[in-house]
N, C-alpha and C positions, 0 to 999 in steps of 0.2 A: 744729733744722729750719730750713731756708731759708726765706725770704719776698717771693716775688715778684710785682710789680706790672707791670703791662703795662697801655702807651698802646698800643693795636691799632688798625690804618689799613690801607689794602689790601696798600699794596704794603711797608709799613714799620711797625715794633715796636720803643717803648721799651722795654727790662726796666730796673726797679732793683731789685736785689737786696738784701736784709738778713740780717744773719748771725744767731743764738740770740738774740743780746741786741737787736735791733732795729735796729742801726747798720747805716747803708749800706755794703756792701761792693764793686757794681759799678753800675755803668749800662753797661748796650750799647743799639748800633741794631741792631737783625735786622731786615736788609734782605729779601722776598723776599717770598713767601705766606706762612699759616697752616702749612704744615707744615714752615718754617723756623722758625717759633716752637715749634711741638713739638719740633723735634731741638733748638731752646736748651735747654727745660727739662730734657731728658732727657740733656742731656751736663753739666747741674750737677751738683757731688760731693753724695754726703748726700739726705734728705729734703726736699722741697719741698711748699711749699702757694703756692696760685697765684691771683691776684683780676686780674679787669678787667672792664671793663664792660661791657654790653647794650648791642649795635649788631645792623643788620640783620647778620644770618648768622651770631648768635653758635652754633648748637646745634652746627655742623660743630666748632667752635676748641672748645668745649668738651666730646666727642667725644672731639677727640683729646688734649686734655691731662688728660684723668681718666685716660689708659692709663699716664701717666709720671711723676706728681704723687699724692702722697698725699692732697692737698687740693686742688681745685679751687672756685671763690664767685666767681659772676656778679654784680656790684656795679648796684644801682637806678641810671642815670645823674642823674634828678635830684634823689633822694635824697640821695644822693651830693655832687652840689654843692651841698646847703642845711647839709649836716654840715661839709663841708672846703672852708668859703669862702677864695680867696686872691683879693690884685689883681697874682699872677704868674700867668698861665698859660699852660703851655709844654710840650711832651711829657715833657721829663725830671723836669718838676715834678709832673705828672698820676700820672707812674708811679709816683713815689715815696710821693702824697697814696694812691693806690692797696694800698702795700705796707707804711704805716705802717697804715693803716684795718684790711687784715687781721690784720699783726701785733697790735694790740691788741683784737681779734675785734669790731668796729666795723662793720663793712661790713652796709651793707642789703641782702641777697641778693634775688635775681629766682629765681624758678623755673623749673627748665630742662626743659623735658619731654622726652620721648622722642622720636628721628628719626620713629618711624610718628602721633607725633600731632601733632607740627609740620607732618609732610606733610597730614595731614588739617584743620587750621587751616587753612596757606596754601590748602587748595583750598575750603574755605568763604568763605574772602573774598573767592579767585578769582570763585568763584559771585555773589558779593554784586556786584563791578566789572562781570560781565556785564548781572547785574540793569538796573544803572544806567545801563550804554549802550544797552539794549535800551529804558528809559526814556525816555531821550533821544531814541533813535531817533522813537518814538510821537510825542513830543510835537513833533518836526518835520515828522512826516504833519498831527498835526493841524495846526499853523498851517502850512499850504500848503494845508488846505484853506480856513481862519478866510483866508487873503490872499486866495483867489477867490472866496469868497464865499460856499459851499456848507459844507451842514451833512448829516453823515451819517442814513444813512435813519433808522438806530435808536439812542436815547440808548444811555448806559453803555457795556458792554464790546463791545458786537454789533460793533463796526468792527475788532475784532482775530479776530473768527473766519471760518471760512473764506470764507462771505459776504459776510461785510464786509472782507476783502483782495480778495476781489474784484471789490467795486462800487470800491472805491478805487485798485484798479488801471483798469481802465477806463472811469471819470467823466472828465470831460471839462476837462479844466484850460485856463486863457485863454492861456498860450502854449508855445512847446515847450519853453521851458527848464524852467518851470515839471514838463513834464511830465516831462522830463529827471530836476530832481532827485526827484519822487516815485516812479520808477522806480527811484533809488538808493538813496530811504529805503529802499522793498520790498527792495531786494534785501538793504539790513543786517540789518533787522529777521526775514529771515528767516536771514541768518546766523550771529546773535548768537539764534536760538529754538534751532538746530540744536545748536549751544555749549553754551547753558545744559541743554539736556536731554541732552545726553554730561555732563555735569559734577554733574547732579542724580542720573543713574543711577549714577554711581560715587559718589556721597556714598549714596546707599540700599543699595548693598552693605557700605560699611564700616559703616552703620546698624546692620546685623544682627548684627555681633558684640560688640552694648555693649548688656546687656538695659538699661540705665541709660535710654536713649533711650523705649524703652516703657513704663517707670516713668513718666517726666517728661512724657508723652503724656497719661496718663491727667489732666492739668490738664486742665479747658476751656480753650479759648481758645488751647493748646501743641500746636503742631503738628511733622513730624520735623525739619524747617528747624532752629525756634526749640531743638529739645531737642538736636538733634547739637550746636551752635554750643556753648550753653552746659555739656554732656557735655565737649568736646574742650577749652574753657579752661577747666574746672574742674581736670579730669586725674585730680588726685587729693583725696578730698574731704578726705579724713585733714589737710592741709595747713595747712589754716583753723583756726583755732585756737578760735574760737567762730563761729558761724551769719553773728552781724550782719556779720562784716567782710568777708561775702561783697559788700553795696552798695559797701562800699569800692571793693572792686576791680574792680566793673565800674561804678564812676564815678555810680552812685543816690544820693550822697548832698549833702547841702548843703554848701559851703560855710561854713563857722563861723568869725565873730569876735567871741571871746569874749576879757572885760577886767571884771575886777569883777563888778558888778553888769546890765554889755550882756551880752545874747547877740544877735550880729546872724547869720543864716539869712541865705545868697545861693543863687543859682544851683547846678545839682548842680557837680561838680568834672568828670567827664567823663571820667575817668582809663580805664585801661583800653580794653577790645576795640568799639570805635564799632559794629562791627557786632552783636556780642551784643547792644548795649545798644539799638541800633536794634530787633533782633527784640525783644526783652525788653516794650520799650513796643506797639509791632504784637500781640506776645502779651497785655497787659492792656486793649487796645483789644476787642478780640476777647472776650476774659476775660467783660468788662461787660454783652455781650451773649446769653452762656450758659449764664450762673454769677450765679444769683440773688445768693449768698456777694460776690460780686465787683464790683455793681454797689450792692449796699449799702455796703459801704465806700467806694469813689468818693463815694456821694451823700455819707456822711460827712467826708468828708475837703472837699468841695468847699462842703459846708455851706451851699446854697444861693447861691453863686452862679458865676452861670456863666462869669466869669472865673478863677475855681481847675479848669476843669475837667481844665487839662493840668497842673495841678499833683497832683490826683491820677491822674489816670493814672499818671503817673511815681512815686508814691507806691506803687500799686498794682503796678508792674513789680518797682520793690523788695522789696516783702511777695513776690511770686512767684520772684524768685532765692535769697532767702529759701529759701523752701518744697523749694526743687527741691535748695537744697544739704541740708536735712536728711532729703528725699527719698532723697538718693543713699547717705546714710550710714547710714538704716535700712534702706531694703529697701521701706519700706510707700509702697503707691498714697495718690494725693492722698484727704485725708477730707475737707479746709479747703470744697473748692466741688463742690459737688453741680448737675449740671447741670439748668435749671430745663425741667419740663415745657411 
């Protein structure tokens, strides 16, 4: 069987190729798109098995080279360079560090999921980037109104409903620019509401066909937001080789430097989906306040003081991806937290 390594770049493709015994038999450039790299591998003589790395837009390239290759393996990229460190780095060097890793079944694989739940990620994150300029937006109403001076009629959220868009449309600001741009905020804000709620209804239609989402509901504190996100990167729960290495991969867990007799605990690592991991912690925020179960643990973990408080929470987000991965692989609603009368 053949062995090929691929430097992948948009418009341009190292291959090096190795023959049964591992030795290098070709390096080409394949000049052009991704489906110039498919007709490379498919006009190779013999069997082939095929690695290159995880970049944006790997699911299409690898798509199409499972149709032509007996073996296809998405290679971890910085996995990758902490295995096959060189001080040469160059494409034809990459491809080969590429094609030797698989040869010798070396390669830290990525998980490739499927075109319908890639689609469904990219439009969770989608969602998450509206989130945040819709965010922004607000918080440039408010300071235009903090610059003139004036404080809305009602604390809290009253200034974002229909009301309170309307006293902030027509308040009186000190000059016209001023007014200018609070007329522009309104108009983003309401076009980035319009956005978000096209993009929320089509995440609550692909909702319905994953009962896994209304498993992961039954958490307190886990709403369809926080259970689609972590549903769609989970994918497949089978994958996980045991429970714990679920923090792993959405980045819950410390940092460890261990030597001897140290064990030094830093910061979580953070690896992984920022936005899973952002709902994750919003869901054990939430958690604390519904789930008697969930707020005892906190207290414990923070052990009276209240600078550990966001170390547990984050603790607690953990114990909950936890839950949801062995949730998904039984079948059984949550029993961990019971919601408190």
């Amino acid at each position: 069987m053949l062995t090929v390594g691929l430097d992948v770049h948009q418009r341009m493709t190292v291959a090096c190729v190795l023959d049964e015994h591992g030795k290098p038999l070709r390096t080409d450039t394949v000049r052009g798109g991704w489906e110039k790299v498919v007709e490379f591998v498919r006009d190779l003589k013999g069997q082939t098995q095929v690695c290159f790395e995880a970049s944006v837009g790997y699911g299409p390239l690898h798509d199409g080279l499972i149709k032509v290759a007996q073996r296809v393996v998405v290679a971890h990229p910085g996995q990758v360079r902490l295995i096959f460190r060189s001080k040469q780095k160059h494409d034809r060097a990459d491809a080969k560090k590429l094609a030797t890793l698989l040869f010798l079944d070396q390669v830290p694989p990525v998980h490739v999921p499927s075109a319908d739940i890639r689609g469904w990620r990219s439009l969770i994150e989608h969602r998450r980037r509206l989130i945040d300029r819709r965010t922004k937006t607000k918080n440039g109403l408010r300071a235009a109104l903090r610059s003139a001076g004036l404080r809305p009629v009602k604390a809290g959220h009253w200034l974002w409903t229909r009301a309170g868009l309307s006293w902030l449309a027509s308040v009186d600001l000190p000059s016209d620019a001023e007014c200018c741009r609070r007329d522009v905020l309104l108009a983003e804000l309401d076009h980035f509401e319009r956005l978000t709620d096209l993009v929320t209804d089509r995440l609550d239609k692909l909702a319905k066909g994953h009962p896994g989402i209304a498993l992961l509901m039954t958490i307190p504190g886990v709403g369809p937001r926080t259970a689609e996100a972590v549903v769609a990167y989970i994918d497949d729960p089978g994958r996980f080789a045991r429970v714990r290495s679920i923090g792993s991969y959405f980045g819950l867990v410390p940092k460890q430097d261990q030597s001897g007799g140290r064990n030094r605990l830093g910061r979580i690592t953070k690896n992984g989906s920022a936005t899973v991991r952002r709902l994750l912690v919003e869901a054990a925020w939430s958690a604390c306040r519904w789930c008697s179960q969930a707020k005892a643990f906190v207290e414990r973990v923070t052990g009276g003081d209240p600078g550990r408080r966001k170390i547990a929470t984050v603790a607690l987000a953990h114990k909950l991806v936890r839950m949801m991965l062995a949730m998904l692989r039984t079948g059984e609603a949550c029993r961990w937290c019971k919601a408190s009368s």
